[in-house]
C-alpha positions in Angstrom: 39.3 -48.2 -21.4 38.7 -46.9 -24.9 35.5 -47.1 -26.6 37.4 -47.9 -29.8 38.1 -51.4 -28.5 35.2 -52.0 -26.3 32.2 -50.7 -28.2 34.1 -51.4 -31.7 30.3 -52.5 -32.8 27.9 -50.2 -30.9 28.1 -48.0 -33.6 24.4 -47.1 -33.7 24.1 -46.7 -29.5 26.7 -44.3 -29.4 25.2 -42.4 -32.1 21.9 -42.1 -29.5 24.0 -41.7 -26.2 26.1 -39.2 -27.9 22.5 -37.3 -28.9 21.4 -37.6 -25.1 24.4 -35.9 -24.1 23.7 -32.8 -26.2 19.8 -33.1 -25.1 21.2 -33.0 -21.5 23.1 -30.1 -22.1 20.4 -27.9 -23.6 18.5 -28.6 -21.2 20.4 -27.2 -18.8 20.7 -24.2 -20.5 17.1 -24.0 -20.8 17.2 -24.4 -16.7 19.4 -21.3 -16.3 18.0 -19.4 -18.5 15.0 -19.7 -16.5 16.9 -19.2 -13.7 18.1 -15.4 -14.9 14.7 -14.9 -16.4 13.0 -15.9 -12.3 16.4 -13.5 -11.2 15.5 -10.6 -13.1 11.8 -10.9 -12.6 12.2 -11.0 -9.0 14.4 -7.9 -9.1 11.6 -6.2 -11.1 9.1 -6.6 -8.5 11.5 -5.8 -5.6 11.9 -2.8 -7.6 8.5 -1.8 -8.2 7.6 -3.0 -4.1 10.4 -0.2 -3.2 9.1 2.4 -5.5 5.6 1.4 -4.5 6.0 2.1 -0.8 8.4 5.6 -1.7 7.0 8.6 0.0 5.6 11.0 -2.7 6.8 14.3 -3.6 5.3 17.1 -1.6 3.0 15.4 -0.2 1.4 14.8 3.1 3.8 11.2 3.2 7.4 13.0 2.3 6.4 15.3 6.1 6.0 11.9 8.2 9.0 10.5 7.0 11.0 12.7 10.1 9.9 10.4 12.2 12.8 7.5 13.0 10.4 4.5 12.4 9.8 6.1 9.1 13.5 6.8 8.2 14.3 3.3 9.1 11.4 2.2 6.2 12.3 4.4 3.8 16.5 2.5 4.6 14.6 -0.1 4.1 13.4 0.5 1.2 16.4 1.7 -0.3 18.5 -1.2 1.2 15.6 -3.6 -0.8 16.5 -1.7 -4.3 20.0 -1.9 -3.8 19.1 -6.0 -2.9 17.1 -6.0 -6.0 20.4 -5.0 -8.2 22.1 -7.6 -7.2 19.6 -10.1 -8.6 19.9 -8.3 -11.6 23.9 -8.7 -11.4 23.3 -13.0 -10.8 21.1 -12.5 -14.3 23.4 -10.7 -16.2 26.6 -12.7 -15.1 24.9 -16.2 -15.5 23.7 -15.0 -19.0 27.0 -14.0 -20.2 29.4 -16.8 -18.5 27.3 -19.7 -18.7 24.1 -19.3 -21.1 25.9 -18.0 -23.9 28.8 -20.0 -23.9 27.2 -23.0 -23.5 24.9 -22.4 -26.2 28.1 -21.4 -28.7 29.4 -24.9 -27.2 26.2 -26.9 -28.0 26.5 -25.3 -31.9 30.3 -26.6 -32.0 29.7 -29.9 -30.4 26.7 -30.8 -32.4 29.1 -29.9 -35.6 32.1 -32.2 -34.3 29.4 -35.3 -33.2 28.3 -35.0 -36.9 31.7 -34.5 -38.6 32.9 -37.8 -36.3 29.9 -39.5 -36.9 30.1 -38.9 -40.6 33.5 -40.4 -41.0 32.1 -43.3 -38.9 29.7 -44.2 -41.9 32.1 -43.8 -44.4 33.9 -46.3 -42.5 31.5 -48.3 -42.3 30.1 -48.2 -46.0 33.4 -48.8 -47.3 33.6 -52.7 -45.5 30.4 -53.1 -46.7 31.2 -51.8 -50.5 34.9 -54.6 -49.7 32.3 -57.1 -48.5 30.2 -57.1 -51.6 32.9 -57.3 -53.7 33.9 -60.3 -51.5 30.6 -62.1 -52.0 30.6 -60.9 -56.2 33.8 -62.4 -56.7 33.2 -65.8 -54.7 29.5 -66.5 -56.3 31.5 -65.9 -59.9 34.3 -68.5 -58.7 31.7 -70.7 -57.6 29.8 -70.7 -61.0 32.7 -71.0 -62.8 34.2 -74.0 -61.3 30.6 -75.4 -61.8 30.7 -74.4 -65.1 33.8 -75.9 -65.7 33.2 -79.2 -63.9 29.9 -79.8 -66.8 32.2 -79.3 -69.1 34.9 -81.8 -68.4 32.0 -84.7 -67.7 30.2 -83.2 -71.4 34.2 -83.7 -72.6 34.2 -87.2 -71.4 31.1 -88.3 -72.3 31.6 -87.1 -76.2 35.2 -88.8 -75.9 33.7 -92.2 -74.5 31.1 -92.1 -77.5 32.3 -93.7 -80.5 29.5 -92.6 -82.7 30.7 -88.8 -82.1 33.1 -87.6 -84.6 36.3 -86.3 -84.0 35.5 -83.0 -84.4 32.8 -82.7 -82.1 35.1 -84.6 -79.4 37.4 -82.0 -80.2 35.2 -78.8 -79.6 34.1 -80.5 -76.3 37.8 -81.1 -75.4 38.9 -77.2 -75.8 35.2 -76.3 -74.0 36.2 -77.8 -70.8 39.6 -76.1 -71.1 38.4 -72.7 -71.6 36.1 -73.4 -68.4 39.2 -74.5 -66.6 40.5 -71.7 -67.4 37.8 -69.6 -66.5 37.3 -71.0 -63.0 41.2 -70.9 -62.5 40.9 -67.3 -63.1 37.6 -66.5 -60.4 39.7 -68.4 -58.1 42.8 -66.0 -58.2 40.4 -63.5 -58.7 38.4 -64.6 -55.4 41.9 -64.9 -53.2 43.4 -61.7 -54.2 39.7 -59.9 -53.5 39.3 -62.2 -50.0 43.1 -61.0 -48.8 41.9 -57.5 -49.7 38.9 -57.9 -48.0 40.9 -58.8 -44.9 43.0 -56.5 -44.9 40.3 -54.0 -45.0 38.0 -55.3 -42.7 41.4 -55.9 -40.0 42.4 -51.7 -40.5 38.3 -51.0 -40.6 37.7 -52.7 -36.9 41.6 -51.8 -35.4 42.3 -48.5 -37.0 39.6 -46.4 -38.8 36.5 -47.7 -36.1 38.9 -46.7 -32.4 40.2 -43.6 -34.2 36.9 -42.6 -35.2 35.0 -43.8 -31.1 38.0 -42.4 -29.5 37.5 -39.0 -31.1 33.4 -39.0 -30.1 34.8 -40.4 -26.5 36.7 -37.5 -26.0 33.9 -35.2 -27.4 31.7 -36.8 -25.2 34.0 -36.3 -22.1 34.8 -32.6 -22.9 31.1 -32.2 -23.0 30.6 -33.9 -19.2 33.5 -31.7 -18.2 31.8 -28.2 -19.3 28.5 -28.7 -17.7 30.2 -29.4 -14.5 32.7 -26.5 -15.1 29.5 -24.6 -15.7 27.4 -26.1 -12.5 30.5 -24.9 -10.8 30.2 -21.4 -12.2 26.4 -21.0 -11.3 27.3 -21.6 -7.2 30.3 -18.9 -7.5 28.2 -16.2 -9.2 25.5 -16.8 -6.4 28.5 -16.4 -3.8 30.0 -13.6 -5.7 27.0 -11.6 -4.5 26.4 -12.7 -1.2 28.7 -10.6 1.0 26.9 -7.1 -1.1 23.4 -8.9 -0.1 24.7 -9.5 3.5 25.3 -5.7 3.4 22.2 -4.7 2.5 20.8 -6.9 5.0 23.5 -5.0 8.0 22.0 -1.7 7.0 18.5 -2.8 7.1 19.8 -4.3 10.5 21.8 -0.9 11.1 18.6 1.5 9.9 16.3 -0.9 12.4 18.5 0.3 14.8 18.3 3.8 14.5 14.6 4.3 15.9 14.3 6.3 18.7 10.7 6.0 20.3 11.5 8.8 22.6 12.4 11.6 19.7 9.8 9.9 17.7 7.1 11.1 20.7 9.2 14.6 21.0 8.4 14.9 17.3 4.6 14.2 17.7 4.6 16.5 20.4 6.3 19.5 18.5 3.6 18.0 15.4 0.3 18.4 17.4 1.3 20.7 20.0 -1.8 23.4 20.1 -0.3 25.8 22.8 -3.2 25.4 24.3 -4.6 25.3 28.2 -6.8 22.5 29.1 -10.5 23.2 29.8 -11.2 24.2 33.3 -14.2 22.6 35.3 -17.3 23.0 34.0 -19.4 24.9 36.4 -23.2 24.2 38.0 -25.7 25.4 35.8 -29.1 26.5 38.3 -31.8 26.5 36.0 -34.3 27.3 39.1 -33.5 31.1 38.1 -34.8 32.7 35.5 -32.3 34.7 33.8 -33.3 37.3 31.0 -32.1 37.3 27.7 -32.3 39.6 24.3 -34.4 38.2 21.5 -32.3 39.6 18.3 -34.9 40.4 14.9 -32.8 38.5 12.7 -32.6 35.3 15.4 -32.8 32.3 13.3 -34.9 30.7 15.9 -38.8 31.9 16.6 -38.8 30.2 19.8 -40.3 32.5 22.9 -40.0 30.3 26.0 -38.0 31.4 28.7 -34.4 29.1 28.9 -31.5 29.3 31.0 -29.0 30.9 28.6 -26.2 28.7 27.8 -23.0 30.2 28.8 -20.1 30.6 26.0 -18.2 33.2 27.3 -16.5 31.5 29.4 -13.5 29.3 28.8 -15.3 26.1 29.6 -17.9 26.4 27.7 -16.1 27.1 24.2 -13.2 24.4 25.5 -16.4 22.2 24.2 -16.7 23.2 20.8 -14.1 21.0 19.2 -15.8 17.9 20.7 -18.8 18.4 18.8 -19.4 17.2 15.3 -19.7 19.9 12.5 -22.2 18.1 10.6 -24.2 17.8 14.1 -23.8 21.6 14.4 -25.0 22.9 10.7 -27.3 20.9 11.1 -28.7 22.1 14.4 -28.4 25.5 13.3 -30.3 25.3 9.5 -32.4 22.2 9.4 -36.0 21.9 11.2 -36.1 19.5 14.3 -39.6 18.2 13.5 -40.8 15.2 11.5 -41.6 16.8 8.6 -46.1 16.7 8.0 -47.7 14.1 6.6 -49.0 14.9 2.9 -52.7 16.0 2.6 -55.5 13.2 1.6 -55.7 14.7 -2.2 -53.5 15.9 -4.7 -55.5 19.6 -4.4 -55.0 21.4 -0.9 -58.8 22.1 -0.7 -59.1 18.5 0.9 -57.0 20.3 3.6 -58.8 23.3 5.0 -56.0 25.0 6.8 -53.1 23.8 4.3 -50.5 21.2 6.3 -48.9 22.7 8.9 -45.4 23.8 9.7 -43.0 22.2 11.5 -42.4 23.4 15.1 -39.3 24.1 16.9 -38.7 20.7 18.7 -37.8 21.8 22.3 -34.7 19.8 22.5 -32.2 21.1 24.6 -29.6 21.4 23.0 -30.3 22.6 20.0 -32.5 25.6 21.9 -29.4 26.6 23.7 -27.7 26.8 20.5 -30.9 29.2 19.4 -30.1 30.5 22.7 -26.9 31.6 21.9 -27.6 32.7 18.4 -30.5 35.5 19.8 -27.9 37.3 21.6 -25.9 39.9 19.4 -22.9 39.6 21.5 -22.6 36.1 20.3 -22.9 36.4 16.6 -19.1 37.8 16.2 -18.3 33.8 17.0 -19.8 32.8 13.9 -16.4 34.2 12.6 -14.7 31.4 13.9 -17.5 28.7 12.6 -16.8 30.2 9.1 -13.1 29.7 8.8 -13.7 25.9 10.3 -16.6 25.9 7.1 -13.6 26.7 4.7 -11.2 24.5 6.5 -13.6 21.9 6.2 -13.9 22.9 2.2 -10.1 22.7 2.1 -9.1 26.6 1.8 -6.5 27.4 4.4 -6.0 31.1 5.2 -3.2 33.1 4.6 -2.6 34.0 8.0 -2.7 29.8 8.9 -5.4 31.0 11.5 -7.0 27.6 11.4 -4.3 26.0 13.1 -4.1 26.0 16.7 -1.3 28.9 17.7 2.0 26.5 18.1 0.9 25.1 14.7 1.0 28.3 13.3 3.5 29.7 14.5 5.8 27.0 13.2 3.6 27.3 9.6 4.5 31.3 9.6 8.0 30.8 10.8 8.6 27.8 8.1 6.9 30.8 5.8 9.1 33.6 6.6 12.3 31.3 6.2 11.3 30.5 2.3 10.6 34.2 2.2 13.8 35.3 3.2 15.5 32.8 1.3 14.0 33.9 -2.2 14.3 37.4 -1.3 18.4 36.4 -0.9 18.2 34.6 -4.4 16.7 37.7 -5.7 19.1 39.7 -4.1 22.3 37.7 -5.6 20.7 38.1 -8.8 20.4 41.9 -8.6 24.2 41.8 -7.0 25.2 39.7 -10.6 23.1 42.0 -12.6 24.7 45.1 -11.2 28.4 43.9 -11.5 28.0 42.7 -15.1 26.4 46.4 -15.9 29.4 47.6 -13.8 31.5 45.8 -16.4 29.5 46.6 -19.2 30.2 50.6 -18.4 33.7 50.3 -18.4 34.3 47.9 -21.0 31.3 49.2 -23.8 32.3 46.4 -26.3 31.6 43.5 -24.1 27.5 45.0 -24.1 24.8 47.4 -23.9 24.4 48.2 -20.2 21.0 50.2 -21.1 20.0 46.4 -22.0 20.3 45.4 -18.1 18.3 48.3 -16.6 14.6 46.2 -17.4 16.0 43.4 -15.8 17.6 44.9 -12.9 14.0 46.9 -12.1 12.4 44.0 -12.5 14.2 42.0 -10.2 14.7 45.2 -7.7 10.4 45.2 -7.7 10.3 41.6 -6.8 12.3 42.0 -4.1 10.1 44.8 -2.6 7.4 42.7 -2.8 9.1 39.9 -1.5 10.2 42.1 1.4 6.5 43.1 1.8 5.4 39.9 2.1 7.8 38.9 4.7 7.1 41.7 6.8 3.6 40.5 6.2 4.1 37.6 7.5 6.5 38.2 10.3 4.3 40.4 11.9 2.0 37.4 12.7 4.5 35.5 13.7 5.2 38.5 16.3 1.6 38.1 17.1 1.6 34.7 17.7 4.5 34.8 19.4 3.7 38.1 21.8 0.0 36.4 22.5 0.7 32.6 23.6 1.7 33.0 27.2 -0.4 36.2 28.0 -3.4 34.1 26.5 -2.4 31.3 29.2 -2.9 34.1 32.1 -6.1 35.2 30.0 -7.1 31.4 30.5 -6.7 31.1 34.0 -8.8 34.1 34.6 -12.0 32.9 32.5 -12.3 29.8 34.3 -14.8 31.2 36.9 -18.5 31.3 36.5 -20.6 33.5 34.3 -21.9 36.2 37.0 -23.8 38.9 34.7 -20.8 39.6 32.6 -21.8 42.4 29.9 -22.1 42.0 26.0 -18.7 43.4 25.9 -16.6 40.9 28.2 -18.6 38.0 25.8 -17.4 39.1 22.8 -14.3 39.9 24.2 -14.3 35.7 25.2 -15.3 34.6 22.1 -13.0 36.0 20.6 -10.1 35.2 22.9 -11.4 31.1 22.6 -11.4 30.7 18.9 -12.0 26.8 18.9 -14.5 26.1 16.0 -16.9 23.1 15.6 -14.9 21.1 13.6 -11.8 21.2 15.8 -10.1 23.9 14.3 -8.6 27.4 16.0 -8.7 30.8 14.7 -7.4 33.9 16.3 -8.4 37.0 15.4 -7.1 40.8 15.8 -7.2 41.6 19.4 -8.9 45.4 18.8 -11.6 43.7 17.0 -13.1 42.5 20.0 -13.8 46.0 21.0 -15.9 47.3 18.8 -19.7 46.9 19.2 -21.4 43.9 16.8 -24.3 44.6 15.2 -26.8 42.3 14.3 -25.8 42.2 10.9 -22.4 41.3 11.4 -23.7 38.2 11.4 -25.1 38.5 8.1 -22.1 40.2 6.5 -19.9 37.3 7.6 -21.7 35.3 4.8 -22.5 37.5 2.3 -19.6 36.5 0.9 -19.9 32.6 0.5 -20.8 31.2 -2.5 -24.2 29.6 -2.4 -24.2 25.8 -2.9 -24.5 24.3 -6.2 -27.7 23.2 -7.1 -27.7 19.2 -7.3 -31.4 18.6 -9.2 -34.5 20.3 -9.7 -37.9 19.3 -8.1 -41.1 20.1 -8.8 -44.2 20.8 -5.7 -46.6 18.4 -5.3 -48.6 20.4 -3.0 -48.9 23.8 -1.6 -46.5 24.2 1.2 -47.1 26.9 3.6 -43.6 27.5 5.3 -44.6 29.4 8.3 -41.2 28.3 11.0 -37.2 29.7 10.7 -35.7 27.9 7.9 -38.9 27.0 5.8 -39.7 28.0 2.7 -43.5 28.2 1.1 -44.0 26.5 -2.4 -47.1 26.5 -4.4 -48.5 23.4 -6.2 -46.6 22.5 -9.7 -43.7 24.9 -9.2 -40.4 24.2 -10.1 -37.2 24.8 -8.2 -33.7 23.8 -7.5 -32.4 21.0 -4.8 -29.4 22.0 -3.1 -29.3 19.5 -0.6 -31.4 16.3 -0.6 -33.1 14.2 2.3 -30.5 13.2 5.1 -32.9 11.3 6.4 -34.7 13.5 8.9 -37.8 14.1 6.1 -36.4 17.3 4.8 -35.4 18.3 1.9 -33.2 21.7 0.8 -34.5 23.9 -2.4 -33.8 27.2 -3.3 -36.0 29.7 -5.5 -34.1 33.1 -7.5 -30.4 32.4 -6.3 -31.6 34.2 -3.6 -34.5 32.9 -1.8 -33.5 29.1 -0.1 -35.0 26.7 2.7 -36.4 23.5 3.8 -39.9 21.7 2.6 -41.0 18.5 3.8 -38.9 15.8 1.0 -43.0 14.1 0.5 -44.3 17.3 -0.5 -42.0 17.5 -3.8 -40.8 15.6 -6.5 -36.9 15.6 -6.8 -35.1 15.0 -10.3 -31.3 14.7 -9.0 -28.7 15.1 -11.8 -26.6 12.6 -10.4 -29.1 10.3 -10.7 -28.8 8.9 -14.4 -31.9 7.0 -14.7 -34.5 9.7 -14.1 -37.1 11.0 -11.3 -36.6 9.9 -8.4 -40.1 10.8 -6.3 -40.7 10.5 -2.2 -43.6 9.5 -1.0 
């Protein structure tokens, strides 16, 4: 089957069918060139989903990837990058081996089609050019055998005529011979150009015509043949990757695996562990006996009524303290406990005889046994521990790790003594280098200056002291730690009976013991410190050092405040002052006067102007 002989006069369809072919083609590039572009797109954003979920660098994520469950993700996670790359590798290859060539193809075959086609018209426009030459030459022998049949019938007629003379029968007579001639000549004229014609027209339709179809046939087929060479050569570069992806797959498998739930719970224990006892029972409180109690001058509760004193020397009762809420517990100690007073009638506090009044201790209960326990000197040497769990809170860990419950520090200080020891041994292998080079310096003077070594090698030598210091530092805490966790169990045991008129001394020496502060965190302290007598103004000491709180806003008094309670602070009509804590939503609001003079005034009584607040006053009423 040749197209030559079959389609010798679909010129003009195979023209268009060979034109679809090409369309077809590119348009398969097009589709796997969207293909690699999909393929690398999707590897992009496996890429970015791996590096999204990546632990960060020293941070609180890179210490909970020990766990198995965590080591399995982060497999995972790698496994899914490595995935990624081969999606990549089906981009690059399909790019290369099919897109490219086939585009290089599509420029050659389009060249050939119009090369082949191009002959085809020349074909075809020479028949046409024979044809005309055809049709010249038979109208001319037509015309002149017309031409020459007048003039024979003008010949005869002039010859028949016997009033024509002889000369005009003459001229008539060699007329109709010339147009004999003439029409003898068109017609050898006409049969030579005819049998040309033929022969022209027999090679044009049998020769030049299949030649020229069989050569856009086998264009044609060549094209059919590379797209499915090339559909072939898409499957195998999705095959060629398929045993690497079925790899990454087993090790996701492999990593899933791996977890261990039990070492996974032997790592939270070893994580959390607090080396702690639980609390013992809490014991019967009889409130039917009065019990006496020491009012301290700087008590930062006025309260006189007679309570049962709330017992926190013993083990049960500060077991409690990391169950209770810090904000609940500053706020019991600084804040009033009374609805703040209404504002007087007028703007002038003449309307109001006596001035409005202060707020009164509230006798809740648990907040007076927290007053309770703040009158009794004894006690203040626990506000140590309620510090450090204020700076925890603030994020400032101690040297010492103190916040942290003793197994917890002892693990942070030995983890600490470990990077000690190992920059003190880089150090030390620096000084050994120094020293050898200065060695060869001395006997070999060319090679250097060993006077040029001596800064370096004190320098070095002085941070290895210090280094040496700090360990030392640090591993006598750890000895601390380590010498105080099981005699503090026996300690434990002991302290779990009830309070029976123990002295100032044995509480202090408790509180100190049972470190636990509000917020959950434990603090241990030197154990000679409990020894020593505290003084009221221990208490005071303990925070002269804090920083006092930034001032959010100013407000100014709209009436005269007389602040008469513990923790209130008198204002005068029109003053100004500085907010350092707004309303919580208990009425009261916190100002402070001089750096140095601070307290509470009912939130009606002032106008508050908070610099957060980018749209002005804001005023309570």
């Amino acid at each position: 089957m040749s197209w030559g002989t079959e389609l010798w006069d679909q010129f003009d369809n195979l023209e268009k069918h060979t034109q679809w072919g090409i369309d077809i083609l590119e348009k398969y590039i097009k589709f796997v060139k969207e293909r690699t572009e999909i393929e690398l797109s999707y590897a992009k954003q496996l890429r970015n989903l791996s590096k999204k979920y990546q632990p960060k660098k020293n941070s609180k994520e890179e210490e909970e990837y020990k766990y198995t469950a965590c080591k399995a993700f982060l497999s995972t996670l790698n496994e899914m990058n490595d995935y990624a790359g081969q999606h990549e590798v089906i981009s690059e290859n399909m790019t290369s081996q099919i897109t490219v060539d086939l585009m290089r193809y599509v420029q050659e075959l389009k060249q050939e089609r119009k090369s082949n086609f191009h002959d085809g018209r020349k074909a075809q426009q020479h028949i046409e050019t024979c044809w005309k030459q055809l049709e010249s030459s038979k109208r001319r022998f037509e015309r002149d055998c017309k031409e020459a049949d007048r003039a024979q019938q003008y010949f005869e007629k002039m010859d028949a005529d016997i009033n024509v003379t002889k000369a005009d029968v003459e001229k008539a007579r060699q007329q109709a011979q010339i147009r004999q001639q003439m029409a003898e000549d068109s017609k050898a004229d006409y049969s030579l150009i005819l049998q040309r014609f033929n022969q022209e027209q027999w090679e044009h339709y049998h020769t030049h015509i299949p030649n020229i179809f069989q050569k856009i046939q086998e264009m044609e087929e060549r094209r059919i043949v590379r797209i499915a060479e090339s559909m072939k050569t898409y499957a195998e570069l999705d095959r060629q990757v398929i045993p690497i992806i079925g790899k990454c797959l087993d090790g996701i498998v492999k990593a899933a695996e791996s977890i261990d739930q039990k070492n996974d719970s032997q790592l939270v224990v070893e994580a959390y562990k607090s080396g702690f006892e639980p609390p013992g029972d809490i014991e019967f409180e009889d409130y039917t006996q009065p019990m006496k109690r020491t009012v301290s001058d700087n008590s930062l509760s006025s309260s006189k009524e007679g309570k049962a004193e709330l017992k926190f020397g013993g083990k049960s009762r500060g077991k409690l303290w990391p169950f209770i809420k810090k904000n609940k517990l500053v706020s019991l100690l600084t804040s009033p406990h009374q609805p703040p007073p209404p504002p007087p009638a007028s703007a002038s506090p003449s309307a109001v005889p006596n001035g409005p009044q202060s707020p009164k201790q509230q006798k809740e209960p648990l907040s007076h046994r927290f007053n309770e326990f703040m009158t009794s000197k004894p006690k203040i040497h626990c506000f140590r521990s309620l510090k450090r769990g204020l700076s925890l809170k603030l994020g400032v860990t101690p040297e010492d790790f103190s916040n942290f419950p003793p197994e917890q520090r002892r693990k942070k200080l030995q983890q600490k003594v470990d990077d000690l020891n190992k920059e003190i041994q880089k150090e030390t292998d620096q000084r050994d280098a120094i020293t050898k080079m200065k060695d060869v310096y001395l006997k070999n003077p060319q090679m250097g200056d060993p006077a040029s070594l001596d800064h370096k090698l004190t320098e070095v030598t002085q941070n290895i002291e210090k280094l040496r210091l700090e360990a030392q530092k640090f591993e006598a805490w750890l000895a601390e730690v380590e010498g105080r966790l099981p005699a503090r169990s026996e300690q434990a045991r002991r302290q779990s009976g009830l309070y029976d008129g123990q002295t100032h001394q044995t509480a202090v020496t408790n509180c100190a013991q049972d470190r636990e502060s509000p917020d959950g965190s434990y603090t241990e302290e030197q154990s000679q410190e409990s020894e020593h007598k505290v003084l009221a103004t221990d208490f005071d000491d303990e925070f002269d050092d804090e920083e006092p709180l930034p001032a959010i806003g100013t407000c100014k008094a709209l009436y005269t405040f007389e602040g008469q309670n513990e923790g209130t602070i008198s204002v005068v009509e029109g003053e100004m002052l500085s907010v350092i804590e707004e309303d919580k939503g208990d009425g009261w609001t916190r100002i402070r006067r001089n750096e140095d003079e601070e307290g509470y005034v009912p939130t009606s009584y002032v106008e508050v102007y908070l610099d957060k607040n980018a749209k002005g006053a804001k005023t309570y009423i």
